[in-house]
C-alpha positions as CSV (number, residue, x, y, z in Angstrom):
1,X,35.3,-2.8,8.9
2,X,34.0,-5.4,6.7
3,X,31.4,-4.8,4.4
4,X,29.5,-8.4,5.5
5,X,28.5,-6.8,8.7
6,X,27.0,-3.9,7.3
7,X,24.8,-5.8,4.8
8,X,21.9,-4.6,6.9
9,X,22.3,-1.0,6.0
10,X,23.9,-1.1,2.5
11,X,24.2,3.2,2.1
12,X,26.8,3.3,5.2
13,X,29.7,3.2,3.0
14,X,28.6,4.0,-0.2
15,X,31.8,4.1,-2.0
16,X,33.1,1.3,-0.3
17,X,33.8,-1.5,-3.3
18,X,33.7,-5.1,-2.2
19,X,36.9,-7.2,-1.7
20,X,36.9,-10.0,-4.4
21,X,36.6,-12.4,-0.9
22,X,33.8,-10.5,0.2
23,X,32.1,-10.3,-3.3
24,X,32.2,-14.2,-3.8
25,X,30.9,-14.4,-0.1
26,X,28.0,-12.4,-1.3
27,X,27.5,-14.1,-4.6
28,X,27.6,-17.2,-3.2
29,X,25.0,-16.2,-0.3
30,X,23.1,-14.9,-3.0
31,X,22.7,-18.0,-4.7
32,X,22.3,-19.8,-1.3
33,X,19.3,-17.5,-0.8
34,X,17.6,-17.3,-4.2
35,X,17.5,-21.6,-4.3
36,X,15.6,-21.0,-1.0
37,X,13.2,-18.4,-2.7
38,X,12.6,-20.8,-5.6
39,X,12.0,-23.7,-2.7
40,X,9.7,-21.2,-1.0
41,X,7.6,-20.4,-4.3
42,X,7.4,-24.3,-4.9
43,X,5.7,-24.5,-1.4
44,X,3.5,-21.5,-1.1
45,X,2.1,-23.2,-4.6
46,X,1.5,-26.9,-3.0
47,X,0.7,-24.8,0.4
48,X,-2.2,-22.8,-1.7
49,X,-3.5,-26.0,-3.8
50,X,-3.9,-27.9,-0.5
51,X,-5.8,-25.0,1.2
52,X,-8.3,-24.6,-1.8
53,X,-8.9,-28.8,-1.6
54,X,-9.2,-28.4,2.6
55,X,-11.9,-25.2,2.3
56,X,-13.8,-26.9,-0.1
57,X,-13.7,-29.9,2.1
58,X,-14.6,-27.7,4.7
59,X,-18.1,-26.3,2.8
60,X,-19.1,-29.5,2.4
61,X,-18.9,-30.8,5.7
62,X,-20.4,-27.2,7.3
63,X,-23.3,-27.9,4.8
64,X,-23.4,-32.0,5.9
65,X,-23.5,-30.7,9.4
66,X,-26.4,-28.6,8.7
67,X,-28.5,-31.2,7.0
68,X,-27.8,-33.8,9.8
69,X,-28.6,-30.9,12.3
70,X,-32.1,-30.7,10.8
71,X,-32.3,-34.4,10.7
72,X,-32.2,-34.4,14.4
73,X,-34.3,-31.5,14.7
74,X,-37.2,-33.3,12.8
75,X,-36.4,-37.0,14.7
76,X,-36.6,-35.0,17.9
77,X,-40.4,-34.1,17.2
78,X,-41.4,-37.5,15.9
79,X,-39.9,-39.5,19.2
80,X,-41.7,-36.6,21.2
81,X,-45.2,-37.7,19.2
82,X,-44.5,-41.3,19.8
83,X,-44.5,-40.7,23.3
84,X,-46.9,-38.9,23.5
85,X,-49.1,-41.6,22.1
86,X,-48.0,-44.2,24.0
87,X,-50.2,-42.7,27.2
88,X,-52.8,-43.3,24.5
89,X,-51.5,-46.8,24.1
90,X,-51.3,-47.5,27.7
91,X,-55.2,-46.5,28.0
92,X,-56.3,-48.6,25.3
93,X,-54.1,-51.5,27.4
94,X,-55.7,-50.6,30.8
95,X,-59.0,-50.3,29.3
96,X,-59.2,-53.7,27.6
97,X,-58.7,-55.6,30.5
98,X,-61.8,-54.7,31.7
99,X,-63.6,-55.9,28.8
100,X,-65.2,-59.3,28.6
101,X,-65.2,-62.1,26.4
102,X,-68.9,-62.9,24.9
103,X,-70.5,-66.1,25.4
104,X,-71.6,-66.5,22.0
105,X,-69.2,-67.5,18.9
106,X,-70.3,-64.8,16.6
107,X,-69.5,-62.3,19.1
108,X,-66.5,-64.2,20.4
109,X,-64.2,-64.3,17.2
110,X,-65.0,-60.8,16.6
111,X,-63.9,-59.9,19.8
112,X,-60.9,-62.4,19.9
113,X,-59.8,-60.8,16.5
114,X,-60.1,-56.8,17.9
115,X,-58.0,-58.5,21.3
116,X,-55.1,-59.5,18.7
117,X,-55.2,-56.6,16.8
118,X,-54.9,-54.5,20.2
119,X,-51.8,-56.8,21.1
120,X,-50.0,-55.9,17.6
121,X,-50.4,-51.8,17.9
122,X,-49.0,-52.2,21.1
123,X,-46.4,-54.5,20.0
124,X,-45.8,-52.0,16.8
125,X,-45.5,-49.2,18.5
126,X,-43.1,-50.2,21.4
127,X,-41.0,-51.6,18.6
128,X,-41.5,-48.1,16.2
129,X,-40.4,-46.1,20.2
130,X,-37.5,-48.3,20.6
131,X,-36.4,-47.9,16.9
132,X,-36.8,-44.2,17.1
133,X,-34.9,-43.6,20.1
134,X,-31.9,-45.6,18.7
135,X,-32.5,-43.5,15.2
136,X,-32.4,-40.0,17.7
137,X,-29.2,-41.3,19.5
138,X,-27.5,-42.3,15.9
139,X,-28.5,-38.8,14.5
140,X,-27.2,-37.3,17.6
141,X,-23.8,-39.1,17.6
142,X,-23.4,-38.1,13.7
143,X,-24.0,-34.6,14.4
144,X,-21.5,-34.8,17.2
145,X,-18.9,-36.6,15.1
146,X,-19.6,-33.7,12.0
147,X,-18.9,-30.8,14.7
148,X,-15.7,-32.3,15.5
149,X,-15.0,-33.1,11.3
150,X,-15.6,-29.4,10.9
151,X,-13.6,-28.0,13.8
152,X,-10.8,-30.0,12.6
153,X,-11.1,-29.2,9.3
154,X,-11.2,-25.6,10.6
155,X,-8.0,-26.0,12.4
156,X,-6.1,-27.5,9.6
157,X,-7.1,-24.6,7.3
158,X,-5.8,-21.9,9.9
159,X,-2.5,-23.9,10.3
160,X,-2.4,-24.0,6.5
161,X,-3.3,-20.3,6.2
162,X,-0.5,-19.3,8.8
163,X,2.2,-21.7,6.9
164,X,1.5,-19.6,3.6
165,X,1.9,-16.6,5.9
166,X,5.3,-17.4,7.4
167,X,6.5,-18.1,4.0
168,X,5.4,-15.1,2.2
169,X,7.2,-13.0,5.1
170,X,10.0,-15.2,4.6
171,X,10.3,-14.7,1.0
172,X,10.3,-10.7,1.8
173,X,12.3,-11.1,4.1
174,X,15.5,-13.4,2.0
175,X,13.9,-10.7,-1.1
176,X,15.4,-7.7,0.8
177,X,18.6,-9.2,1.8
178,X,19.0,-10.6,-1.4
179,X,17.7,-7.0,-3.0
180,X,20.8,-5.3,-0.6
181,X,23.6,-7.9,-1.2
182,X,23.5,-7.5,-5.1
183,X,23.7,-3.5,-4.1
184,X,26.8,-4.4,-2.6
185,X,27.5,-6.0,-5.5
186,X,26.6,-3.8,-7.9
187,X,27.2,-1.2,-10.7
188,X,26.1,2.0,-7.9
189,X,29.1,0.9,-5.8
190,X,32.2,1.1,-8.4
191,X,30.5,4.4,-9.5
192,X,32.2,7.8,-7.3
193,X,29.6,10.7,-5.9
194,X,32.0,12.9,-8.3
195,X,30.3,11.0,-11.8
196,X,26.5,10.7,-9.9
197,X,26.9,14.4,-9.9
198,X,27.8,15.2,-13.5
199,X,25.1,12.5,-15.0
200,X,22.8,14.7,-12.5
201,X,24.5,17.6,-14.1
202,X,23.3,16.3,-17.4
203,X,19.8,15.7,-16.3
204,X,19.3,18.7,-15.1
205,X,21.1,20.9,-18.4
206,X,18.5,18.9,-20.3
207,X,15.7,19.6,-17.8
208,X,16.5,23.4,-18.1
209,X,16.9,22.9,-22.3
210,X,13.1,21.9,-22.2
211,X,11.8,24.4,-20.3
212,X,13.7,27.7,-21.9
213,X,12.3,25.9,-25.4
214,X,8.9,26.0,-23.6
215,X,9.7,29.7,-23.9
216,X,9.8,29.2,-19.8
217,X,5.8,28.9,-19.8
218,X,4.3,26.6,-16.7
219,X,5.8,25.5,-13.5
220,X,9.6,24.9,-13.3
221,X,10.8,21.4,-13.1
222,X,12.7,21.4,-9.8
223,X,14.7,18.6,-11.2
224,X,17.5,19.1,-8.0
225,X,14.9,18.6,-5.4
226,X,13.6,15.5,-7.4
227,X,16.6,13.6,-7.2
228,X,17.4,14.4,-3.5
229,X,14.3,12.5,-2.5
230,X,15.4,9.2,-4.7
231,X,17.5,7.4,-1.8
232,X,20.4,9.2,1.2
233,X,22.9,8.5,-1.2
234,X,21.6,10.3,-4.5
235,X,20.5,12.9,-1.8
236,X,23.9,13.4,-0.4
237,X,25.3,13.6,-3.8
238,X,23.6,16.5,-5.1
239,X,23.7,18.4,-1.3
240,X,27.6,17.9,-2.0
241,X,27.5,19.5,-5.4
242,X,26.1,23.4,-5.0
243,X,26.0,23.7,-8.9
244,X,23.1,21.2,-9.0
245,X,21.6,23.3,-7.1
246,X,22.3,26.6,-9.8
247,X,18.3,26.8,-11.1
248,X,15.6,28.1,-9.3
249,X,12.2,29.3,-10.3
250,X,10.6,31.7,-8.4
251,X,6.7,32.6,-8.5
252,X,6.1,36.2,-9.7
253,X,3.7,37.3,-6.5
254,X,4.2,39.9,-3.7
255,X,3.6,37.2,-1.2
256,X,4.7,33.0,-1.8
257,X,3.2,30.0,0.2
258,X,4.6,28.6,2.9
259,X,5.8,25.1,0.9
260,X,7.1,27.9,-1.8
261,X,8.8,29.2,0.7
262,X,10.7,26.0,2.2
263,X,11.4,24.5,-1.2
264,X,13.4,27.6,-2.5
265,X,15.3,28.3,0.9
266,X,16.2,25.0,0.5
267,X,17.7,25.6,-3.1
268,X,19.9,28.4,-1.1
269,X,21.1,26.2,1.6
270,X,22.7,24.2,-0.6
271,X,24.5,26.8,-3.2
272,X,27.6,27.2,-1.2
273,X,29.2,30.4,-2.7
274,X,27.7,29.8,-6.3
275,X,25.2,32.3,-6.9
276,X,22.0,30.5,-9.1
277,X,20.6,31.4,-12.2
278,X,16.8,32.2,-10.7
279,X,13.5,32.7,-12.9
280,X,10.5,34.6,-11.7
281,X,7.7,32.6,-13.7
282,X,4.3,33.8,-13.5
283,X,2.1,33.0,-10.5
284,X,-1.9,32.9,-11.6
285,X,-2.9,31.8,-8.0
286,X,-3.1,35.2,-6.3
287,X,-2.1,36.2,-2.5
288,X,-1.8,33.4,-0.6
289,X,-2.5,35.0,3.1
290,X,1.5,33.5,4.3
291,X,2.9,36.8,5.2
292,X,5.7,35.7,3.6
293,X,7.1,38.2,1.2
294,X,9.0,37.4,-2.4
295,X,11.5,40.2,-1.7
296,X,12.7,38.9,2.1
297,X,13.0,35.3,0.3
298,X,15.4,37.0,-2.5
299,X,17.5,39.3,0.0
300,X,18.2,36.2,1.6
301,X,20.7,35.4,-1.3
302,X,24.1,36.6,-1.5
303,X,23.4,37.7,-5.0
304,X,22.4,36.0,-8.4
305,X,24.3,34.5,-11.1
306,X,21.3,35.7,-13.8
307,X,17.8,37.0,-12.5
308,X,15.1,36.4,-15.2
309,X,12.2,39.1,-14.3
310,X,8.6,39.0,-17.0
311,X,7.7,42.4,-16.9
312,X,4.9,44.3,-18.0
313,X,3.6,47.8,-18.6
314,X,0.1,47.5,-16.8
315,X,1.6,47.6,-13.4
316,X,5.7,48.2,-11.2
317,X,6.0,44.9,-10.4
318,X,9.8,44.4,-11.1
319,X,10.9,47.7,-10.4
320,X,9.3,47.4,-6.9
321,X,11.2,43.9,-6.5
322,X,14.4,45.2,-7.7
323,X,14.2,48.1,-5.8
324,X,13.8,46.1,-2.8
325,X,17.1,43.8,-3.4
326,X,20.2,45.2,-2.2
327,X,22.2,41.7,-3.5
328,X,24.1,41.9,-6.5
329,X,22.9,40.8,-9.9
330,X,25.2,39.5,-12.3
331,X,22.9,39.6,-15.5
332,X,19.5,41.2,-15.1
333,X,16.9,39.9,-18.0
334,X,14.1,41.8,-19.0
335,X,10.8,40.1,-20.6
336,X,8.2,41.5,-22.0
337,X,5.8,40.9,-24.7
338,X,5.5,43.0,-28.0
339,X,2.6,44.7,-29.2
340,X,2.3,46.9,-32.3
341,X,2.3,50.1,-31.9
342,X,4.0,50.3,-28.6
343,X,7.4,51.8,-28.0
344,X,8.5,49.4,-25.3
345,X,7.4,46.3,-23.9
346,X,8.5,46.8,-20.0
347,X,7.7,49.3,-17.0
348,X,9.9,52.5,-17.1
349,X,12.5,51.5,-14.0
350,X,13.8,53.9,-11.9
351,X,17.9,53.9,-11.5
352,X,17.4,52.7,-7.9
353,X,15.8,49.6,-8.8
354,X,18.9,48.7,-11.3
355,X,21.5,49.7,-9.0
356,X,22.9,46.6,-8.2
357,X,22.9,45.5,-11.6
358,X,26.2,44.7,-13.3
359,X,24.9,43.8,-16.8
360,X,20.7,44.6,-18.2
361,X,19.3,42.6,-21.4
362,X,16.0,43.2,-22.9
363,X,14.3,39.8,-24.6
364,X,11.1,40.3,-26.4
């Protein structure tokens, strides 16, 4: 099957290595697809100048639209006074044609004065009605046309704002085929499971070098169960390899948690027939309420490589756990801790709890 088609799930074939056809195919699709990343960065960069320019555009004309709403607001109550004094306007009209012209001059210019006066207020203010209501219907038209300025500037911003979107899901998207046709490509596929697992190897002898100079104090590393949750292929590797899977710490309790529980049956699952090299590290937490016991979890094992057991004289401990293994133990290490004055440094064991044990060393 060729490797092109399955560029959509590059851990299918992990140790498949690329024909040279195939690898220029890639390489050149590669380069294909990286000139359209570098086109796509080029325009997400215009795409975001132009929507800063059009949203400032866009504050302007929201606050333009506000002042020109108040405009019309405040024109809308002077018009409605203006009318309202024209009924006074059309009284004062009504009411001076029932006056009458004295017969004496004095009298007469004065009133034909106060007539012409009368004729200009009217004529002002039909001329100040007219020119308000044209000023209302301008001011209206404005804020009409500055609605439709802002709901298209509005629009143009969202069609802006959904361009930048398409193209930053279009550069993920050409980022991860790019990101799985260079693992096609690359180093990982010329290297076999068989060398993955003795750099793993590697890692973890250094791993367990660091914590026996720790003189074993703290939690255990785990370093197996690390790299199984890297990727499927580093996973598969080291669940194909049982002596990656050699170290295992074990909490010194009567009972272990539930996730205790599940991570160290998991270390047995995968040692085949090697039997590990297990620790019992100290446990300060106390009973954890799981019902799950320490010494069903070890009997589970087909036996042990080396069993590391901390003992101490205070309490029977170890000799109640080994007493309660019927698996066979290869190399059974005592620690303990010196004090002056004392004899020994672990709990007397009975022969029963030793009885399985091929080989005893006492560390101090």
């Amino acid at each position: 099957m060729s490797l092109i088609n399955t560029i959509h799930d590059p851990n299918k074939y992990k140790n498949r290595i690329p024909t040279l056809s195939e690898r220029q195919f890639l390489i050149s699709m590669i380069h294909q697809e990286e000139e359209e990343v570098s086109s796509i960065d080029s325009q997400l960069v215009d795409a975001q100048r132009l929507a800063v320019s059009q949203l400032i555009v866009l504050q302007e004309s929201e606050a333009t639209l506000e002042a020109a709403k108040r405009v019309n607001c405040l024109m809308r109550v002077a018009f409605g006074r203006l009318r309202d004094t024209s009924l006074d306007i059309d009284s004062l009209g009504e009411m001076s044609a029932t006056w009458k012209r004295p017969s004496t001059p004095p009298p007469q210019v004065a009133f034909d004065n106060l007539m012409t006066e009368k004729e200009r207020l009217i004529e002002s203010h039909s001329q100040s009605v007219q020119l308000s209501q044209i000023n209302l219907q301008r001011a209206v038209q404005q804020v009409y046309q500055l609605e439709e300025e802002v709901e298209s500037r509005r629009s143009i911003l969202a069609f802006i704002d959904d361009s930048i979107r398409s193209l930053v899901d279009r550069r993920k998207q050409l980022s991860c085929q790019i990101d799985k046709k260079k693992d096609l490509i690359g180093p990982r596929r010329r290297i076999p499971a068989e060398v993955w697992a003795l750099i793993f190897n590697e890692y973890i002898e250094e791993e367990e070098a660091v914590y026996e100079n720790n003189q074993r104090e703290g939690r255990a590393g785990y370093p197996t169960l690390r790299l199984s949750h890297v990727c499927r292929f580093w996973r598969e590797t080291v669940q194909a390899h049982p002596i990656l899977w050699r170290y295992i710490a074990l909490p010194r309790a009567t009972e272990v948690s539930r996730n205790q529980w599940e991570r160290i049956n998991h270390y047995r699952l995968h040692l085949g027939v090697s039997l590990p090299i297990a620790y019992i590290i100290p446990d300060s937490r106390g009973g954890t309420g799981s019902g799950l016991r320490l010494s069903d979890l070890l009997s589970r094992f087909p036996g042990f490589q080396v069993l590391e057991l901390r003992v101490s004289r205070r309490n029977s401990e170890a000799e109640d756990l080994l007493a309660s293994l019927n698996t066979s133990i290869g190399e059974l290490r005592l620690i303990g801790t010196f004090k002056s004055g004392n004899a020994g440094t672990s709990c007397p064991l009975k022969v029963m709890a030793l009885k399985h044990v091929k080989n005893l060393q006492f560390q101090h």
